[in-house]
C-alpha positions in Angstrom: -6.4 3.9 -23.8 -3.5 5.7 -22.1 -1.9 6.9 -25.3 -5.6 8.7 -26.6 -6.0 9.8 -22.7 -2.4 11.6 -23.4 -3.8 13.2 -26.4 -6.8 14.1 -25.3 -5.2 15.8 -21.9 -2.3 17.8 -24.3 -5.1 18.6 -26.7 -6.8 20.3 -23.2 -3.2 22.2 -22.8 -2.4 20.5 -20.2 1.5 19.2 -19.6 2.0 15.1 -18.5 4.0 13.3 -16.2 5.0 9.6 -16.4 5.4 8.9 -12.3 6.7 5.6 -11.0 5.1 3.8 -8.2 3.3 4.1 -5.4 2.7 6.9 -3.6 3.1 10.2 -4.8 1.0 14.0 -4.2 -1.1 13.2 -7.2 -3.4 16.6 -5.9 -0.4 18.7 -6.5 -0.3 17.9 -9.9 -3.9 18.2 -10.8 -3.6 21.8 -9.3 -1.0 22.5 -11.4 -3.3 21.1 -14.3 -0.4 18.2 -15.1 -1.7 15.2 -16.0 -0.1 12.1 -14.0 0.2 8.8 -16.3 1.3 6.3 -13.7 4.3 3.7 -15.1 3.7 0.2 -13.9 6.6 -1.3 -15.5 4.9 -1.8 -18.4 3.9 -5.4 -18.1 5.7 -8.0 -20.8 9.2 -8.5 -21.6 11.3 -5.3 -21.8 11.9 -3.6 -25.4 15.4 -2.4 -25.9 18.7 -3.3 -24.5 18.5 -0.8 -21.8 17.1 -2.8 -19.4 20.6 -4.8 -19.3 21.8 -1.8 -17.0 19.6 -3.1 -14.9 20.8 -6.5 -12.9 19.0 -9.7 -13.4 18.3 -9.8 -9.6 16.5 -6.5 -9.6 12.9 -5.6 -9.1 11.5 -6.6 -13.6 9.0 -3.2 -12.8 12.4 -1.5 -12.6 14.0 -3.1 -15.5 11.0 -2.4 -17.8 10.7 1.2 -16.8 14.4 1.9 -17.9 13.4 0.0 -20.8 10.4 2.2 -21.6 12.0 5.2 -20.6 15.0 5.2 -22.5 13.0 4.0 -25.6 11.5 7.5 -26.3 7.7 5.4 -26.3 6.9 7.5 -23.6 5.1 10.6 -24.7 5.0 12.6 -21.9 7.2 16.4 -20.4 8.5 14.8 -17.4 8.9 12.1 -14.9 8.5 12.3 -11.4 10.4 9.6 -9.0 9.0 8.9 -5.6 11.5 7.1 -3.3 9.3 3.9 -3.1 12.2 1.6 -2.5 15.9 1.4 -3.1 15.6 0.1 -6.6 13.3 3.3 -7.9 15.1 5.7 -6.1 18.3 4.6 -7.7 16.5 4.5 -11.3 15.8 7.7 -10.3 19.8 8.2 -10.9 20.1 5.8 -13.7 17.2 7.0 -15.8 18.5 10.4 -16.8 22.0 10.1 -16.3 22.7 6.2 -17.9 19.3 5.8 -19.7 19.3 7.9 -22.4 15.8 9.4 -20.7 15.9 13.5 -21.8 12.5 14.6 -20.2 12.8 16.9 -17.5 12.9 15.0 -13.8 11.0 15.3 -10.4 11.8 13.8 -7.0 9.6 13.0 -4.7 10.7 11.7 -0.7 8.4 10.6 1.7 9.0 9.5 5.1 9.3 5.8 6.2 8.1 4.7 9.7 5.7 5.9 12.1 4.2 9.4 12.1 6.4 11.6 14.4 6.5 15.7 14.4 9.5 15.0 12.5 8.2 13.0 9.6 5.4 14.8 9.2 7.3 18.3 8.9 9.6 16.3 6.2 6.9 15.5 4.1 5.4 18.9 4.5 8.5 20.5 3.3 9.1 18.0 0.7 5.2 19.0 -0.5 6.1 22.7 -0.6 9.4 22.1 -2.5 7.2 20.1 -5.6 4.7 22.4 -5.4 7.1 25.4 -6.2 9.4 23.1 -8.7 5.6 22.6 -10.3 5.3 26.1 -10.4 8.3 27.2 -11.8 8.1 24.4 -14.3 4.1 25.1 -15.3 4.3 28.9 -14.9 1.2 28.7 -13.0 0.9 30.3 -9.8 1.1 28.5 -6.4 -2.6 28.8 -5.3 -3.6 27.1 -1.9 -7.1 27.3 -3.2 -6.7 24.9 -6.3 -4.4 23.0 -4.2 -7.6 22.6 -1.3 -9.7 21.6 -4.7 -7.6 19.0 -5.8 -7.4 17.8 -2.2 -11.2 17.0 -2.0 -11.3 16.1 -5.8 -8.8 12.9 -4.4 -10.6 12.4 -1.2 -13.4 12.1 -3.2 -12.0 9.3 -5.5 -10.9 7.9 -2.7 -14.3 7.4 -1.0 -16.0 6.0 -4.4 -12.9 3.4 -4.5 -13.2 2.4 -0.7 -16.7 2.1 -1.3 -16.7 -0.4 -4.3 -13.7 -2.7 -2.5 -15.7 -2.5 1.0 -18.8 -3.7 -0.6 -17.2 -5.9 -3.2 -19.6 -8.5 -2.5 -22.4 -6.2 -3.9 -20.9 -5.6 -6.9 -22.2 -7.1 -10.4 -18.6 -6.4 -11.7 -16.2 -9.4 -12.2 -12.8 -9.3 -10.9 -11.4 -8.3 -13.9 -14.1 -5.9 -14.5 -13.3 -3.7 -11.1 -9.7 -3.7 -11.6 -9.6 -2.7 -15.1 -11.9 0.3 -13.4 -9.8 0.9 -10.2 -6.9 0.8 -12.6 -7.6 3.3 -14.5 -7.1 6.0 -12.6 -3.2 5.2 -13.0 -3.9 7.2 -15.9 -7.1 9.0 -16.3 -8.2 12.8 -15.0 -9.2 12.1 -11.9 -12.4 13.9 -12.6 -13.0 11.5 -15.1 -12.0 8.6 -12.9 -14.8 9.9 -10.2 -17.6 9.5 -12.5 -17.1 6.2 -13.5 -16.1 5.1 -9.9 -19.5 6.7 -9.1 -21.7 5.1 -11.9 -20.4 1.9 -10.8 -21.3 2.5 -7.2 -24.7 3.5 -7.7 -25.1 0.0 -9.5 -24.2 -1.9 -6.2 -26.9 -4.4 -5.3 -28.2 -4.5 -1.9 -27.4 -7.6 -1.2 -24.2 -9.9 -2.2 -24.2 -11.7 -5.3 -23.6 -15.6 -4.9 -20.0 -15.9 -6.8 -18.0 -18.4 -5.3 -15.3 -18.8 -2.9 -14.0 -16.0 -1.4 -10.6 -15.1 -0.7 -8.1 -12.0 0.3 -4.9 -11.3 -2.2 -1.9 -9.0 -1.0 0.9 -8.1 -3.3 2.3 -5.6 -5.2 0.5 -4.8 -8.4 -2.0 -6.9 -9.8 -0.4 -8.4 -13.3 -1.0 -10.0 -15.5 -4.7 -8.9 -15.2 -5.2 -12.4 -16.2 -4.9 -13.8 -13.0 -8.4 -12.8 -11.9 -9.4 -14.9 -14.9 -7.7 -17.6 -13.7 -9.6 -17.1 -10.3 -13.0 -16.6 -11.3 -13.0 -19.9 -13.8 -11.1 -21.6 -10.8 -14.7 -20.7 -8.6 -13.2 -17.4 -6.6 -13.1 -13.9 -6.0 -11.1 -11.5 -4.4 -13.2 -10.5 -1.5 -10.6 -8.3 0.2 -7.8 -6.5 -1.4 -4.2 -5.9 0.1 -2.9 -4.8 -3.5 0.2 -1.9 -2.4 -1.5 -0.7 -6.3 -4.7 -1.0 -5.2 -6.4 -1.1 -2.0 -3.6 0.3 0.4 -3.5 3.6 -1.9 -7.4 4.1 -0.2 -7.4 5.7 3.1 -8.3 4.6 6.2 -8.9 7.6 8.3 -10.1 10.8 7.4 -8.5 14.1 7.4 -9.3 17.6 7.8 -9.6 19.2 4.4 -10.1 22.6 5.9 -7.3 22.9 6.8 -3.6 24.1 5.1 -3.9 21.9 2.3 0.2 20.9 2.6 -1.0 19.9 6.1 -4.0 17.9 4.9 -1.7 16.4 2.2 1.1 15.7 5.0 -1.7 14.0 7.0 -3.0 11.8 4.4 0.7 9.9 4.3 -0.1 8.8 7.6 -3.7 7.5 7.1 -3.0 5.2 4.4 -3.0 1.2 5.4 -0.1 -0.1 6.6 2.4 -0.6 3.9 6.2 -2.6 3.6 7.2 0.2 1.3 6.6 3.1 3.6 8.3 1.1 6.5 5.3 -0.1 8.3 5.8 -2.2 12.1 5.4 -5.2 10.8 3.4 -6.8 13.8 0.7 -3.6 13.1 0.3 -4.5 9.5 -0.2 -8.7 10.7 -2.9 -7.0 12.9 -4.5 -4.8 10.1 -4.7 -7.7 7.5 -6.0 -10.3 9.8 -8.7 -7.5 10.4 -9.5 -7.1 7.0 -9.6 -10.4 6.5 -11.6 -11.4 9.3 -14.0 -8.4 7.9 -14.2 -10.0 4.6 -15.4 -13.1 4.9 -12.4 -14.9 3.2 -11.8 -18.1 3.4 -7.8 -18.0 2.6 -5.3 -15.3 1.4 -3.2 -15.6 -1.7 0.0 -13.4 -1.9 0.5 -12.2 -5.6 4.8 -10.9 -4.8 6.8 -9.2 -7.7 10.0 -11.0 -8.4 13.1 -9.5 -6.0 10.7 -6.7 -4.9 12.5 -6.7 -1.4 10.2 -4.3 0.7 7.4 -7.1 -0.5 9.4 -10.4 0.4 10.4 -8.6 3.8 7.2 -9.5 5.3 6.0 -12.7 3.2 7.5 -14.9 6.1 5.0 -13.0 8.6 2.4 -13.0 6.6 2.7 -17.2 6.6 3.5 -17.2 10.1 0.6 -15.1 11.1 -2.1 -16.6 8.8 -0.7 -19.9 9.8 -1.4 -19.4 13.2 -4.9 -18.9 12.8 -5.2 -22.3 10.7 -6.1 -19.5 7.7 -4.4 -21.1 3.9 -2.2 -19.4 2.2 -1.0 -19.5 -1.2 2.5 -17.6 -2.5 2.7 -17.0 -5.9 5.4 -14.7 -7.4 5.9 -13.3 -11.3 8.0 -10.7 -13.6 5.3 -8.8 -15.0 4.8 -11.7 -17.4 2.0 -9.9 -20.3 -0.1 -13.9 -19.9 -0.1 -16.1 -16.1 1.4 -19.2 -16.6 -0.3 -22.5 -17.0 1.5 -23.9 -13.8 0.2 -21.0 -11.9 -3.5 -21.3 -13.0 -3.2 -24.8 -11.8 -1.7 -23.8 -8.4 -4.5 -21.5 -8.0 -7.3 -24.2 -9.2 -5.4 -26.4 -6.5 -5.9 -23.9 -4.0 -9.3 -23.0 -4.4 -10.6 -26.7 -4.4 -8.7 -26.9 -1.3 -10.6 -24.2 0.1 -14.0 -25.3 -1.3 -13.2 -28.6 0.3 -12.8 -27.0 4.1 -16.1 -24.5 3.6 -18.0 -28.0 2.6 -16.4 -29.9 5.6 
């Protein structure tokens, strides 16, 4: 799908950009009519001895990317590096310079921490520096009005996705059904993206569908996509999502979209969910999960962690120590981007939903 989406989106004129996780002005590039292809690794074991620049104790999504990057299978004009984490921002180094990677490169900083006049000048400026090295690089014109369009086109993907994981419940979509839909905005227009995210709203039922156990996940990025699999034929579904791919890319406040649209944009880094990659207190994330959670309905919280993924693992030993002190279950479960889950994990998570079927029965 993401290989005809590329076509399709050249065949429409329009330039791509391979961008590395998370968060990233996705609105800036849709003004400038690029095409954003997000680069989640890929998933499975990495092709080409590239990745061996890369040491075995580092983040796999890392690993793979070089991998991928250097192999010339990506067919896209450029790739844009947001400083997620230590590891990505130095791939953003070893990529061009090491990798044998020849398409043109972006960087992208945004501010860790709490929102401060400070930060949110930094981002601003960061903002207006892609915009004009998307300009230059385009030959478009920097036009505040596309920009405000693009703005709302996102807010408005945002809403349909809030929507379907607020009212997951509701929703005659299996796990693996909403994800593959939520997921593909990684690399559809996003104009495209908002129709289906709206078709599948309008086919919300009123009232929950019976479906089993439910249960809140937090991690990274959801692969293998087989896991939900796993947790639908164990009895359970993922009532609340904590996903850094997924859910805490929605946002939770709104802004002002009549306003400058760098400033709406600068706005918008603050009123995403708290996150361990953007530096988030970690005692105001506890509080904003147990909420959610509490929200939900769920009956226990499995953490699905990327191997080594430091900004992840930081917080892992809260998340036990909060959960745990609410008598909530938790289950840890870690992976490399593997392409199939393992048989030893499917059994964990069998073990822990019979566990919690066990407590909602007592």
């Amino acid at each position: 799908m993401r290989a005809a989406t590329l076509k399709e989106q050249r065949e429409r004129g329009r330039r791509s950009v391979a961008v590395l996780p998370i968060l990233y002005p996705k609105e800036l590039l849709t003004a400038f009519e690029v095409h954003a292809v997000e680069l989640w690794g890929p998933p499975g074991a990495p092709v080409g001895p590239e990745a061996a620049r890369i040491q075995t104790y580092v983040c796999p999504l890392v690993r793979n990317a070089l991998a991928f990057l250097a192999s010339q299978r990506a067919d896209v004009d450029a790739v844009l590096f947001p400083h997620t984490c230590d590891s990505i921002q130095g791939l953003a180094t070893l990529a061009p310079d090491f990798g044998g990677c020849p398409k043109k490169v972006f960087r992208f900083t945004h501010p860790k921490g709490a929102s401060r006049p400070s930060a949110r000048r930094f981002v601003e400026e960061e903002l207006r520096s892609l915009a004009k090295e998307l300009a230059e690089w385009t030959g478009r014109p920097l036009d505040a009005r596309k920009i405000r369009e693009a703005v709302q086109l996102h807010r408005a993907v945002d809403e349909a996705r809030a929507t379907l994981l607020a009212r997951r419940a509701c929703s005659p979509l299996s796990d693996r059904e909403l994800y593959d839909l939520l997921r593909r905005g990684e690399y559809l227009w996003p104009e495209d993206h908002l129709a289906e995210l709206r078709a599948a709203v309008s086919g919300l039922a009123r009232q929950p569908v019976q479906r089993g156990i439910p249960l809140m996940i937090s991690g990274y990025v959801p692969e293998p996509m087989s896991l939900f699999d796993a947790l639908e034929d164990a009895g359970a579904y993922v009532a609340a999502d904590d996903y850094a791919a997924v859910g805490r890319r929605v946002l939770t406040s709104p802004i002002d979209l009549a306003s400058d649209p760098f400033l709406a944009l600068a706005d918008a880094y603050f009123a995403y969910p708290p996150c361990p990659t953007r530096g988030a207190d970690q005692a105001a994330r506890m509080r904003w999960l147990l909420s959610v959670f509490e929200r939900s309905g769920a009956k226990g919280l499995l953490v699905h962690e990327l191997k080594f993924c430091e900004p992840e693992l930081f917080d892992v030993p809260a998340l036990r120590k909060a959960f745990g002190a609410r008598s909530i279950p938790v289950l840890y479960v870690e992976g490399e981007l593997e392409a199939e889950l393992s048989g030893q994990t499917s059994t964990r998570l069998e073990a822990f939903v019979e566990l919690l079927s066990g407590r909602a029965r007592a």
